[in-house]
ZANUKOL-458089 format. One record per residue: residue number from 0; x, y, z of N, C-alpha, C in turn. Coordinates in steps of 0.02 Angstrom, whole numbers, plus 50000, padded with zeros to 5 digits. Layout:
N
   n    nu    nv    nw   cau   cav   caw    cu    cv    cw
 NUM     X     Y     Z     X     Y     Z     X     Y     Z
...
END
This chain:
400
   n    nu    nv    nw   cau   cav   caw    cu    cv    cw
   0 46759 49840 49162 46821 49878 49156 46848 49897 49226
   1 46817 49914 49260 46822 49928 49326 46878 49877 49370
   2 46812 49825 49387 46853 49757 49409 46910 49726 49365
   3 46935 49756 49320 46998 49733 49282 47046 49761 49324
   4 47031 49847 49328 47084 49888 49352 47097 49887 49415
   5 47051 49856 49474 47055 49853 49529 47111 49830 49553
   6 47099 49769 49530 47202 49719 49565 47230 49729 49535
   7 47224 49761 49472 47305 49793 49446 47355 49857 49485
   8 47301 49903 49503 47329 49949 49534 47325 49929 49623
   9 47281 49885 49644 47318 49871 49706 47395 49818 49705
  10 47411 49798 49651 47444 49761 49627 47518 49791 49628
  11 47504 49874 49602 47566 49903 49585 47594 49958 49653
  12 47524 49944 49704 47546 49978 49746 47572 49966 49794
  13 47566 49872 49816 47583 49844 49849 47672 49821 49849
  14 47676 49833 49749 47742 49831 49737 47790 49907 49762
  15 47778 49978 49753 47774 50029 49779 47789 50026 49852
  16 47753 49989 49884 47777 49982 49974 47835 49937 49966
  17 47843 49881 49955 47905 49849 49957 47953 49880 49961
  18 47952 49913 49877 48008 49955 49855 48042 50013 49909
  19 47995 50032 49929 48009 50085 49995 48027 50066 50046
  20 48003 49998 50065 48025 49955 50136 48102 49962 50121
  21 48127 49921 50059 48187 49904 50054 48245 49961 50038
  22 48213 50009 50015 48236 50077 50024 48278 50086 50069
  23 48223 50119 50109 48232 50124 50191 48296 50092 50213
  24 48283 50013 50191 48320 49950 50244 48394 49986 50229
  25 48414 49974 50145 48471 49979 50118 48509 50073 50143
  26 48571 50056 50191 48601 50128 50207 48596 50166 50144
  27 48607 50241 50151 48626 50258 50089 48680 50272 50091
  28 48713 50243 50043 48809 50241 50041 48821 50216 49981
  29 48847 50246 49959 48887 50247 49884 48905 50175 49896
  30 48915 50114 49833 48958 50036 49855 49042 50057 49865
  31 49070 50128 49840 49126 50097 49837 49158 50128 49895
  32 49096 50137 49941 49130 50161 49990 49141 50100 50032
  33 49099 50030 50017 49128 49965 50045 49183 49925 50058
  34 49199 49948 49993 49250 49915 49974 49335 49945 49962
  35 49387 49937 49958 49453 49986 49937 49489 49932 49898
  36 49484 49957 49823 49511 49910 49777 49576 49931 49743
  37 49650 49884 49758 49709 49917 49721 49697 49868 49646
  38 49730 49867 49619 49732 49841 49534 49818 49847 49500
  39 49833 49778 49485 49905 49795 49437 49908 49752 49394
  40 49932 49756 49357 49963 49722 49291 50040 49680 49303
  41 50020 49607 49271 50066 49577 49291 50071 49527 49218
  42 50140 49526 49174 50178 49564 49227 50171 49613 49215
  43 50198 49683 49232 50193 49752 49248 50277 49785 49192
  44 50239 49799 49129 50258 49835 49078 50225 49906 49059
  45 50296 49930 49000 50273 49986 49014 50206 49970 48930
  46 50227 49927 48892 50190 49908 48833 50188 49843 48822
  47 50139 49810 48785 50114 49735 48798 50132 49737 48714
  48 50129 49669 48675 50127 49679 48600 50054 49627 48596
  49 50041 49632 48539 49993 49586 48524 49972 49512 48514
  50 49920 49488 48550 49927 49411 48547 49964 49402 48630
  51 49982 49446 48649 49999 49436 48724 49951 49436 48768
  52 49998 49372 48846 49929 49362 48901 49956 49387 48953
  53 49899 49423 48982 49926 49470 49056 49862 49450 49108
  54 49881 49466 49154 49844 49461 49219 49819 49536 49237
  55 49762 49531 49276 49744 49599 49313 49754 49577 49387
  56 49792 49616 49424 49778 49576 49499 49747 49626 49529
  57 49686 49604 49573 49648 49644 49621 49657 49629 49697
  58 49662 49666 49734 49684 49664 49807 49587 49733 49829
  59 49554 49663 49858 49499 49691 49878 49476 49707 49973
  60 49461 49761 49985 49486 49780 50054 49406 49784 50077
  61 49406 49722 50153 49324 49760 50168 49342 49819 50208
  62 49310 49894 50203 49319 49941 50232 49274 49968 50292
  63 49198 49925 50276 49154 49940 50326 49174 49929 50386
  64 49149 49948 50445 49175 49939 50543 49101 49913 50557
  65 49118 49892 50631 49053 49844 50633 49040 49891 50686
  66 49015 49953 50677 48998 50000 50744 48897 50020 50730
  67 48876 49990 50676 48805 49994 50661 48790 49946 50673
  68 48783 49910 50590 48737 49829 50572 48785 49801 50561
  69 48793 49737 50621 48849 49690 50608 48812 49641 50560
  70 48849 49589 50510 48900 49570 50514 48938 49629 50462
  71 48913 49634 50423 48941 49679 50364 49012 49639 50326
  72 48991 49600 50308 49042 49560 50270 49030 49554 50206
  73 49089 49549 50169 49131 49553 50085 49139 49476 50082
  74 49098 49477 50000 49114 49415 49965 49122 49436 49889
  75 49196 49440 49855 49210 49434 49778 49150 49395 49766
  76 49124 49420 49698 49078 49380 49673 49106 49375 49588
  77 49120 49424 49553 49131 49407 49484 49188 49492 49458
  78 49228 49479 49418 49300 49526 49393 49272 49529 49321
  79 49268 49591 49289 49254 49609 49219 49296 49665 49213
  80 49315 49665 49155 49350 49722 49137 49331 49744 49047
  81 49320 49813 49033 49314 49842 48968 49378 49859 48949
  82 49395 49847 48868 49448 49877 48855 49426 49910 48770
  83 49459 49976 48738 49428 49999 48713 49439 49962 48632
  84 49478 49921 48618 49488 49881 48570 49419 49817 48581
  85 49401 49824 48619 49299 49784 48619 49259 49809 48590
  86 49193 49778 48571 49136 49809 48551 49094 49850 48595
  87 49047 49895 48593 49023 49934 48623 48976 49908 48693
  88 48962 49827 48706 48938 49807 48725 48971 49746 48758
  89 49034 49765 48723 49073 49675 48745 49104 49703 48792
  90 49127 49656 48854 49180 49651 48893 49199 49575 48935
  91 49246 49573 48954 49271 49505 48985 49236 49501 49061
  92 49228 49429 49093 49176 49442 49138 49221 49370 49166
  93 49227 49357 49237 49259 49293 49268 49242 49291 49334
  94 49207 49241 49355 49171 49239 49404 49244 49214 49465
  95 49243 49227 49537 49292 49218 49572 49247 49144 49605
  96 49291 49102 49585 49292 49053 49611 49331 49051 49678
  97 49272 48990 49740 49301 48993 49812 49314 49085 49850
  98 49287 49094 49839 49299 49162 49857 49288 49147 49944
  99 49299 49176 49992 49273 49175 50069 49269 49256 50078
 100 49223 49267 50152 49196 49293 50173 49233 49352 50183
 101 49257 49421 50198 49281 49437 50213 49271 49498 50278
 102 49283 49486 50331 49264 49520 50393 49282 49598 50382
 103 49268 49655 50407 49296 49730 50414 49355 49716 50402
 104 49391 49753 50373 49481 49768 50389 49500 49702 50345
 105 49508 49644 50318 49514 49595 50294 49527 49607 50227
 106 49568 49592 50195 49581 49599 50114 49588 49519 50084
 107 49563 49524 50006 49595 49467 49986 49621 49479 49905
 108 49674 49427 49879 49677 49421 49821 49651 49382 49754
 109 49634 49409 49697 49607 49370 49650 49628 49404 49592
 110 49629 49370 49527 49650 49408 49456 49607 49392 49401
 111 49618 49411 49351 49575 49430 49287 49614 49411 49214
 112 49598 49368 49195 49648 49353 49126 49623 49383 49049
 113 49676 49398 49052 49651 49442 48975 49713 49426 48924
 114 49701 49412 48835 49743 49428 48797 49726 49466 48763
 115 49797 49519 48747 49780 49593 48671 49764 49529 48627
 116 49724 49557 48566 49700 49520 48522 49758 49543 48469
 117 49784 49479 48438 49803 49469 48379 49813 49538 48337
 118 49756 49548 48314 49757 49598 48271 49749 49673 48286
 119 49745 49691 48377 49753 49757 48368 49816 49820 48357
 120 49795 49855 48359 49831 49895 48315 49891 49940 48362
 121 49943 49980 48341 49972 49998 48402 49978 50058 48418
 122 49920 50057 48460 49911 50138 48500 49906 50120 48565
 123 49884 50178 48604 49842 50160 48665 49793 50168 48694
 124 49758 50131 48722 49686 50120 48731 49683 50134 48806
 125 49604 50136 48807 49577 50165 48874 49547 50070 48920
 126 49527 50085 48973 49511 50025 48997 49486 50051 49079
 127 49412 50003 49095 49376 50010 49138 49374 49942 49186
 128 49381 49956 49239 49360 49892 49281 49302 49879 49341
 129 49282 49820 49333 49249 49810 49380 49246 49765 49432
 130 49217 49769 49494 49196 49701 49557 49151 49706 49581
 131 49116 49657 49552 49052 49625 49572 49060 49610 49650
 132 49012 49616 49700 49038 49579 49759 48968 49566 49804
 133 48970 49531 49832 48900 49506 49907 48904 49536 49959
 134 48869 49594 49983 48878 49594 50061 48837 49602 50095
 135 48825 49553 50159 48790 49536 50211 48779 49582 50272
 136 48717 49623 50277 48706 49640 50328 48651 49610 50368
 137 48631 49657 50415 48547 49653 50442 48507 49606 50408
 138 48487 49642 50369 48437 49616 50341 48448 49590 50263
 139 48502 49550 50263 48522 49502 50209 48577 49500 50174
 140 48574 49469 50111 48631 49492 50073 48611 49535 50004
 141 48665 49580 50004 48658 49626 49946 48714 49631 49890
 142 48699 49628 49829 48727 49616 49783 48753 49704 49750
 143 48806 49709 49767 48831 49778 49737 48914 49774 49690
 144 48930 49836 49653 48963 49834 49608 49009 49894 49635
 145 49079 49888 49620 49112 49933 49622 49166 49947 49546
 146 49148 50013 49532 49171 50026 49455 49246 50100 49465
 147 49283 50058 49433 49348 50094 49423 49356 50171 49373
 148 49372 50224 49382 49351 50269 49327 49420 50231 49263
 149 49369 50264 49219 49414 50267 49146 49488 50280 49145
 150 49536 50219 49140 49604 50244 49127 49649 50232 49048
 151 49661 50296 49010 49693 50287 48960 49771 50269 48954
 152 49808 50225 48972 49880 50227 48964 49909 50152 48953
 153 49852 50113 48937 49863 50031 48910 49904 50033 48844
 154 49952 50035 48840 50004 50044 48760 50002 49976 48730
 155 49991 49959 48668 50000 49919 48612 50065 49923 48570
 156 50096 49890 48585 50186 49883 48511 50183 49833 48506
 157 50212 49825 48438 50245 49742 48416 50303 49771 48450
 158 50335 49704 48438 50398 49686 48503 50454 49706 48431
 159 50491 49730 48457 50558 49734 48401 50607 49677 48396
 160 50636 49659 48339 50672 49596 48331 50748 49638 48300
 161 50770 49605 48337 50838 49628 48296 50886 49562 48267
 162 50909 49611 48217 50945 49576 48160 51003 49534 48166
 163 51029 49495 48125 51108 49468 48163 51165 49531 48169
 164 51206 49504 48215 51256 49539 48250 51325 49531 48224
 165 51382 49563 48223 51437 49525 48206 51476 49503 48291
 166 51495 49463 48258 51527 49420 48312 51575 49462 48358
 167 51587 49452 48405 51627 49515 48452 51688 49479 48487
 168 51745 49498 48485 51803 49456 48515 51787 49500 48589
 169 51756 49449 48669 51757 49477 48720 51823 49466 48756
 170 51892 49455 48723 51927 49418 48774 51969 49486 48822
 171 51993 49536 48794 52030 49603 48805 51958 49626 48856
 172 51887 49624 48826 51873 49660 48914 51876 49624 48953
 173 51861 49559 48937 51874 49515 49016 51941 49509 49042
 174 51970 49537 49008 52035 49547 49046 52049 49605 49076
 175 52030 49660 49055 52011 49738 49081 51966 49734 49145
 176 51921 49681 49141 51859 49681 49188 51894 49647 49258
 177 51945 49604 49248 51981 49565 49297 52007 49619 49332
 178 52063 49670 49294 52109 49699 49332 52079 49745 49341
 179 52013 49793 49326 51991 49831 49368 51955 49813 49425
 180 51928 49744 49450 51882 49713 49512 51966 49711 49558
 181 52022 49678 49533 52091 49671 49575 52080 49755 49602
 182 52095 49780 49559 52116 49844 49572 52081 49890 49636
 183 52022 49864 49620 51952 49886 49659 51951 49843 49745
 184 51967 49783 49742 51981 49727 49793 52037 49772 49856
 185 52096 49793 49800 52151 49800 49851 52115 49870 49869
 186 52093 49933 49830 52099 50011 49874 52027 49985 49918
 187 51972 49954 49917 51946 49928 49972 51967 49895 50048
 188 52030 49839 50043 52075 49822 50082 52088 49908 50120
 189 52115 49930 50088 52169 49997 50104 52131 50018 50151
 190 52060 50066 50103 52017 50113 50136 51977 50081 50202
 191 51954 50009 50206 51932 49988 50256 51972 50007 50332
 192 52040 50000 50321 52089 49965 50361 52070 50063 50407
 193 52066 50116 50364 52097 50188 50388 52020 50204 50410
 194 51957 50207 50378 51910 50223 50391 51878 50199 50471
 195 51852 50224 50492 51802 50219 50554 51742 50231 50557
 196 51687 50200 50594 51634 50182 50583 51603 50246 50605
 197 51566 50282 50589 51515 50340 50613 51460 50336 50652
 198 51465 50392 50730 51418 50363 50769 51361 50405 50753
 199 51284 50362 50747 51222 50382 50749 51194 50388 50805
 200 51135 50442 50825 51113 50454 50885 51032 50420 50884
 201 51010 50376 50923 50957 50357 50919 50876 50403 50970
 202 50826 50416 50926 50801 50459 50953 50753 50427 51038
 203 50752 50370 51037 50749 50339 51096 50803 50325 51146
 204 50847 50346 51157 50887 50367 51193 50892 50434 51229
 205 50915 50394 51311 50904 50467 51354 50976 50507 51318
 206 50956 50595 51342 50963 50652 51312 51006 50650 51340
 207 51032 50636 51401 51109 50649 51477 51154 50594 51450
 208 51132 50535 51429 51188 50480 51413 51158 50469 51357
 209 51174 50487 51274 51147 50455 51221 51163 50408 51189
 210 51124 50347 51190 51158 50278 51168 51166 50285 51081
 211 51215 50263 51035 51244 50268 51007 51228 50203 50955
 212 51220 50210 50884 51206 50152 50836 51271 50148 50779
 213 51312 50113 50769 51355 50116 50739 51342 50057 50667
 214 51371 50075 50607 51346 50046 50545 51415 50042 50518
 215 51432 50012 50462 51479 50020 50420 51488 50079 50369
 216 51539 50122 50342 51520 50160 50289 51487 50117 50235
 217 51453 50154 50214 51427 50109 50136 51383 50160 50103
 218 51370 50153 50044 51345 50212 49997 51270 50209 50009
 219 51225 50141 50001 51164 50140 50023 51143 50108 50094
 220 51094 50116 50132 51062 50080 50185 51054 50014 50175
 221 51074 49957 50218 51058 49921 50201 50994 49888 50223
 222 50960 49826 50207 50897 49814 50223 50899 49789 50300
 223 50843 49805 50334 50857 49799 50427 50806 49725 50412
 224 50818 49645 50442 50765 49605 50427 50764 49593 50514
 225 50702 49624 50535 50670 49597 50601 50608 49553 50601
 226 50604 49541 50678 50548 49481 50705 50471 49515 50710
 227 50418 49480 50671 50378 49554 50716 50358 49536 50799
 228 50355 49598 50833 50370 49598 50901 50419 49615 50936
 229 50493 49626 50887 50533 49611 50913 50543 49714 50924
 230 50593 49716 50971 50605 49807 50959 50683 49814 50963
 231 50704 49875 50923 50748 49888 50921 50759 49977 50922
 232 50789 50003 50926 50798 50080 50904 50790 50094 50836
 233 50769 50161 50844 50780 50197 50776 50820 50247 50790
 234 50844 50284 50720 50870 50325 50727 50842 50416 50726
 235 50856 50458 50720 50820 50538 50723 50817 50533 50652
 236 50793 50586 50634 50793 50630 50581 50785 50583 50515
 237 50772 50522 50516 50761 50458 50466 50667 50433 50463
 238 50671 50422 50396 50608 50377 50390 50618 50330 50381
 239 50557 50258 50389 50595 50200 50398 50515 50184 50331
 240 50509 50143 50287 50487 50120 50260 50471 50030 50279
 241 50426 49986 50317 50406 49943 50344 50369 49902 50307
 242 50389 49861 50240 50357 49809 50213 50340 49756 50244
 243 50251 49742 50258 50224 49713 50299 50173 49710 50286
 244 50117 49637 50285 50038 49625 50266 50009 49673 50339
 245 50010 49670 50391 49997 49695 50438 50051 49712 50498
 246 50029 49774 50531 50080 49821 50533 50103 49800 50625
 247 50126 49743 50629 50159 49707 50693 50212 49738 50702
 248 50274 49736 50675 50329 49767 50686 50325 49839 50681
 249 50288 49872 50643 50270 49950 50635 50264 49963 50703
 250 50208 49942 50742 50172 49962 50813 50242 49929 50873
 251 50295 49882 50844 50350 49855 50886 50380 49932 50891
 252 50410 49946 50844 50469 50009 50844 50440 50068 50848
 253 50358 50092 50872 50326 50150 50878 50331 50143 50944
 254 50314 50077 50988 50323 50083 51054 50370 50097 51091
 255 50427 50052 51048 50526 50051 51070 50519 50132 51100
 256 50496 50186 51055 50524 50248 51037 50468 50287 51091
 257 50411 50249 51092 50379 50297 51150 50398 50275 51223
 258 50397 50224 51216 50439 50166 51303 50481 50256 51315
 259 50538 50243 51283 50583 50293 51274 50592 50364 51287
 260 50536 50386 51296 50510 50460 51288 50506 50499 51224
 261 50484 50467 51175 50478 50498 51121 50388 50500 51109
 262 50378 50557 51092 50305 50581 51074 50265 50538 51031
 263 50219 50513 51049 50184 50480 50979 50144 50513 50955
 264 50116 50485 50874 50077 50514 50836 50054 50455 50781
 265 49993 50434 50794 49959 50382 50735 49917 50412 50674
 266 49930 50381 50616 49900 50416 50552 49892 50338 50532
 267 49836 50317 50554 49797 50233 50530 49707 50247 50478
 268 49716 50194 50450 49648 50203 50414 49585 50158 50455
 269 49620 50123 50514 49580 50069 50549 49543 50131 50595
 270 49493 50093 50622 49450 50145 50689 49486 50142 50736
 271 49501 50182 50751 49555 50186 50852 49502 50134 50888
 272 49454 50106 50890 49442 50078 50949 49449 50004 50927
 273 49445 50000 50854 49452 49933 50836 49547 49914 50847
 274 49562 49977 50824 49655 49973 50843 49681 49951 50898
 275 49630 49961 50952 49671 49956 51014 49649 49874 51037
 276 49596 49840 50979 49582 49783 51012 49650 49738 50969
 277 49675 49759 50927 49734 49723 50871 49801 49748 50921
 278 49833 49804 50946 49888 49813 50960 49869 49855 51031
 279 49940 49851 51050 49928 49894 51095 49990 49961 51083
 280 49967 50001 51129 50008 50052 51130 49971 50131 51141
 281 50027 50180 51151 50022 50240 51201 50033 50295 51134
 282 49986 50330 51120 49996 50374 51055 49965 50452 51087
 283 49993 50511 51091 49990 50585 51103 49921 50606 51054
 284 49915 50568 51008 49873 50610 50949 49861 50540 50902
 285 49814 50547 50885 49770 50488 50829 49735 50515 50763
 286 49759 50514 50713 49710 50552 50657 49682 50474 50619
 287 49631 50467 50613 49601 50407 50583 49568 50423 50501
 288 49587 50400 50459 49590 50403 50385 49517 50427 50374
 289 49462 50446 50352 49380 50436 50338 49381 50505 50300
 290 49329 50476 50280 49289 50555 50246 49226 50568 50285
 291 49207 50522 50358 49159 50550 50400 49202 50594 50428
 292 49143 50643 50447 49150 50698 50481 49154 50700 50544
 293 49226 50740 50591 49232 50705 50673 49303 50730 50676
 294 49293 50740 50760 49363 50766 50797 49419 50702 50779
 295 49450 50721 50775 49521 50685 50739 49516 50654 50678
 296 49472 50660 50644 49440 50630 50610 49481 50663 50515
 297 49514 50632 50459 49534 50672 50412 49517 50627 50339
 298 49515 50683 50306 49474 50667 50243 49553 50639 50199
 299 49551 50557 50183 49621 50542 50155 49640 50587 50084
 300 49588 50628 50051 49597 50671 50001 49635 50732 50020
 301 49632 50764 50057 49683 50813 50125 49735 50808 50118
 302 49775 50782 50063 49860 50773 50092 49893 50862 50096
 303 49882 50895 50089 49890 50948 50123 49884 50949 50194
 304 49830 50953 50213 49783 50954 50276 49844 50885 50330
 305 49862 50841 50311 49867 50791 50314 49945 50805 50342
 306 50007 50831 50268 50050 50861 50303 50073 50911 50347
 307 50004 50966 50355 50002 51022 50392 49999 50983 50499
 308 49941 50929 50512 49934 50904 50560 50009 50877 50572
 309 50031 50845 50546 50105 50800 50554 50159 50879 50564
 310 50163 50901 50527 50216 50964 50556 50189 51010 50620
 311 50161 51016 50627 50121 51036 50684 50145 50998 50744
 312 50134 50941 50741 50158 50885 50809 50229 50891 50806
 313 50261 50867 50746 50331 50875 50765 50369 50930 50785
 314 50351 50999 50758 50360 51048 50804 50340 51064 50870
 315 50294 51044 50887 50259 51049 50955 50312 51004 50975
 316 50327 50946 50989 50376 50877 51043 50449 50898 51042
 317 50488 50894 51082 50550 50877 51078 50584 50835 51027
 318 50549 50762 51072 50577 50717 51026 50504 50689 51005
 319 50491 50669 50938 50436 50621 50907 50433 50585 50884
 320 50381 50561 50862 50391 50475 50822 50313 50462 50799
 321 50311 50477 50741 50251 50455 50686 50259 50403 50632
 322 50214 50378 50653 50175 50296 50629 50109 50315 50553
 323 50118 50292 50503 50076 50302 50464 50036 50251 50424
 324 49983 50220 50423 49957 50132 50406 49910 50178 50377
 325 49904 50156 50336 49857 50157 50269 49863 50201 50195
 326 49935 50183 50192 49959 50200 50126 49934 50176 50069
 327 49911 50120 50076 49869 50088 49996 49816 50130 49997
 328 49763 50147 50062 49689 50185 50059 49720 50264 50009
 329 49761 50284 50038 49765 50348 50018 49771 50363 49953
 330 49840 50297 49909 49854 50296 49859 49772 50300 49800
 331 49726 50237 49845 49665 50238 49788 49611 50301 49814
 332 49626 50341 49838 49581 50393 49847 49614 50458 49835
 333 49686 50441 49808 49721 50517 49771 49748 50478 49706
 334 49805 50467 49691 49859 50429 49644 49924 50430 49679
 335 49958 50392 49652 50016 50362 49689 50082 50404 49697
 336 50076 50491 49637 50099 50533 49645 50093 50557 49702
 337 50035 50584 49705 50017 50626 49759 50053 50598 49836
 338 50052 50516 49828 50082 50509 49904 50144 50512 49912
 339 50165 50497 49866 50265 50498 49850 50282 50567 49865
 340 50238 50627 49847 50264 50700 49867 50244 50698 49924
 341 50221 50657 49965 50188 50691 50051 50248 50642 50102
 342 50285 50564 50056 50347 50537 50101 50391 50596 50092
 343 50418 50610 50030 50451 50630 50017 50471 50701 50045
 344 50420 50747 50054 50411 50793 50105 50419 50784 50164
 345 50390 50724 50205 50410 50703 50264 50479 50666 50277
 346 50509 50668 50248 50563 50655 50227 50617 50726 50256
 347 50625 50754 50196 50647 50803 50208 50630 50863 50274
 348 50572 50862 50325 50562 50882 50347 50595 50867 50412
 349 50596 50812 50436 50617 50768 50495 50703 50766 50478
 350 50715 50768 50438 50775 50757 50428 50840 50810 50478
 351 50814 50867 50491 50845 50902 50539 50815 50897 50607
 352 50790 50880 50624 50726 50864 50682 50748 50788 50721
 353 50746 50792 50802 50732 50746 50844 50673 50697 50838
 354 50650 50672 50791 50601 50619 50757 50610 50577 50695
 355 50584 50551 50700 50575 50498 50664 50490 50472 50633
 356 50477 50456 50580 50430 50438 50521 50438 50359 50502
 357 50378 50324 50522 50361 50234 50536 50302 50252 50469
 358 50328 50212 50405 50272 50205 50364 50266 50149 50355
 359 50233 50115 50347 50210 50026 50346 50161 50016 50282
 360 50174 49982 50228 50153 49967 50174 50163 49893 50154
 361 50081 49866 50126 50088 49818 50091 50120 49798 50020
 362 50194 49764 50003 50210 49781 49956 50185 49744 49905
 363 50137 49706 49917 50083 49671 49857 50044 49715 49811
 364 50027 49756 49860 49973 49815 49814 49996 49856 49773
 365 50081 49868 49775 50116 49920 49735 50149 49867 49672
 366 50172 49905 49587 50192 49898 49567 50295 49901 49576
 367 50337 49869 49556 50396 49867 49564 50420 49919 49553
 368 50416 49969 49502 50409 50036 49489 50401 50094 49552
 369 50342 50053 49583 50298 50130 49623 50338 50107 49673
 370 50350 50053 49719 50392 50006 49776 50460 50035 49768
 371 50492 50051 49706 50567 50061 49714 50554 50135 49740
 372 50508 50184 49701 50533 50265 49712 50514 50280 49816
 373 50452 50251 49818 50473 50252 49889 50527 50235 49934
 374 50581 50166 49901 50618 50141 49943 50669 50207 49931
 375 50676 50240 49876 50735 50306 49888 50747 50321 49937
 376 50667 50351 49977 50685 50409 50027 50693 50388 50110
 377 50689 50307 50117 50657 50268 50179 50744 50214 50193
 378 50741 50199 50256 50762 50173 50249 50716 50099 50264
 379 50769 50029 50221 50690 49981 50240 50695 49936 50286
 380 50641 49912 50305 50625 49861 50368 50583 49813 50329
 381 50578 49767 50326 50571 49708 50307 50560 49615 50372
 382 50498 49580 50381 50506 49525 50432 50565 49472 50398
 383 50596 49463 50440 50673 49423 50444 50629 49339 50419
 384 50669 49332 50368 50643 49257 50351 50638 49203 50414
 385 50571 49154 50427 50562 49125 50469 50490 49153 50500
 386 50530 49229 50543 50492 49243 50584 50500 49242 50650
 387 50523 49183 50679 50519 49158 50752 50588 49179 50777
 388 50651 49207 50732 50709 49217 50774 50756 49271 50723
 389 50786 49314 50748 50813 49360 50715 50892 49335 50673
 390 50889 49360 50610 50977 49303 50600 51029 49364 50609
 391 51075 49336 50613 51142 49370 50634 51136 49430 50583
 392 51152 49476 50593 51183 49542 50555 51228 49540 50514
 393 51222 49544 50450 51256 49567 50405 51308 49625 50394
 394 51364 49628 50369 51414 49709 50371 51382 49746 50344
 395 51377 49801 50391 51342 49868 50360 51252 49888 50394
 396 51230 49843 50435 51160 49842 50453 51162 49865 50532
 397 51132 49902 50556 51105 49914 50601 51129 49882 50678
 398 51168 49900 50706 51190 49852 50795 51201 49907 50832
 399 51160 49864 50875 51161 49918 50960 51244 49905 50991
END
């Protein structure tokens, strides 16, 4: 009996050390602090009906810095999602085919196919997601999971059909519709001819001679399409909203404005030292996105904290100019409310003020919905089709 138990329990102890070796090896860090995952529905309704096929799209972010154990690289490995019309055990599971590597700072895209089943019923259901993923450090590769909390607001309707119509004689409005566009044609003629263009003051411009931006009247802003690299002025008391995979032209028109004598101020989710190897540029103050603990250092859950630092600077400068990159991080570590009240605030804040507000957002990661309420308060910047050369100006846009 003895010699039975001998190599069993050196057996289990030898398993016991492993376990501890690899302990040790593995940081301790939550997985989803690896990773920063956005998620949308496409297409993007407010209710699906039944027997319908939708997509999940995932936009997966490596978040780790290579300031420990390099390499620290992201590989998608497999997309599952629960939905509560499943069995208690069922869920959909799709492995990401071709997936590549993905370095610090690096995002990629992949999706998830799902149909409502036939026969469910029409309420709304809850639904969980997941990403499987590989990542390579030190001492190997490790297989970890990142899990989405529980969201209830997936709606189920049959689609409504409507009945026949009676036939409609359109010929009297299209004739109404003619002579009010005439009508509309000529007091446009008129009002053009008397109106004059209104001068804007640009906040990169010296204070003794202020150079001057002139636009057309028009009810909305129109869209500005630049080169990235290229610089131009901004104006005071405006936010500029910067649709862009990476924020080239953002860091173009932060410099224009510091060249200039305008104050800088960076609010990035990248590490300042990795920043300065991607762009260059001259910034007064750096707050870097983290929930580590550290001088300049801010917890992206803070949007208080967050707008308190930003009013602070702009009262302190004359003139200023804040840059803000990492609007998707913030969105998945609050909700997409929460950030719309902190533009929107900055918004209104600057608006009497010698500064100006550079937000730079990927508009892949947002729904068409969440993309429009930001464009309200911004005006937008957008890279000029091509890339390599700026096209002529349109009436109503932006000329020095």
């Amino acid at each position: 009996m003895r010699s039975a138990l001998g190599p069993a329990l050196s057996s289990i102890a030898l398993a016991a050390l492993i376990a501890s070796f690899l302990g040790s090896a593995v940081p301790a860090s939550a997985a989803d602090d690896y990773i920063e995952v956005v998620f949308d529905f496409e297409p993007s309704k407010a209710s699906y009906a039944p027997n319908e096929s939708f997509e999940i799209l995932f936009t997966v972010r490596n978040i780790l810095l290579n300031v420990t154990e390099p390499p620290n690289l992201i590989k998608i490995a497999n997309l599952s999602a629960y939905f509560s019309w499943m069995g208690p055990s069922e869920r959909i599971v799709q492995p990401v085919s071709g997936a590549q590597w993905l370095y610090p700072g690096e995002a990629a895209q992949c999706s998830l196919n799902l149909t409502v089943p036939a026969n469910a019923s029409e309420k709304t259901y809850s639904y969980l997601l997941v990403v499987e993923y590989n990542w390579m450090w030190t001492y190997g590769t490790v297989t970890l999971t990142w899990t989405s909390q529980t969201y209830r607001d997936f709606v189920v309707e049959k689609q409504s059909i409507s009945g026949p119509t009676e036939r409609v004689d359109y010929l009297p409005f299209a004739v109404a519709a003619v002579v009010v566009v005439a009508i509309g044609a000529v007091g446009a003629v008129l009002y053009s001819r008397r109106s004059k263009s209104p001068q804007v003051t640009s906040i990169i411009a010296n204070r003794e001679e202020p150079a001057t931006l002139t636009r057309s009247a028009s009810v909305t802003y129109p869209n500005i399409h630049a080169v990235p690299g290229e610089q131009f002025p901004i104006e005071r008391g405006s936010i500029y909203l910067v649709k862009e995979k990476r924020p080239n032209i953002s860091f173009a028109i932060f410099n224009e404005a510091v060249n200039h004598g305008a104050k800088g101020m960076l609010v990035v989710r990248e590490h300042p030292n990795r920043l300065n190897q991607m762009h260059s540029f001259e910034a007064a103050k750096i707050l870097w996105l983290t929930r580590r603990v550290g001088v300049d250092h801010i917890d992206p859950t803070e949007l208080s904290l967050l707008s308190l630092e930003i009013t602070k600077f702009v009262e302190g400068a004359p003139r200023s100019v804040v840059l803000i990159e990492g609007v998707e991080y913030m969105i998945t570590q609050n909700d997409f409310e929460s950030v719309l009240r902190l533009v929107n605030h900055l918004h209104d804040f600057v608006l009497a003020r010698d500064s100006a507000v550079i937000v730079t957002i990927d508009p892949r990661v947002l729904s068409t919905r969440e993309l429009a309420l930001l464009e309200r308060s911004a005006k937008i910047v957008e890279p000029a089709e091509g890339g390599e050369q700026r096209p002529e100006r349109q009436t109503g846009e932006l000329e020095v």
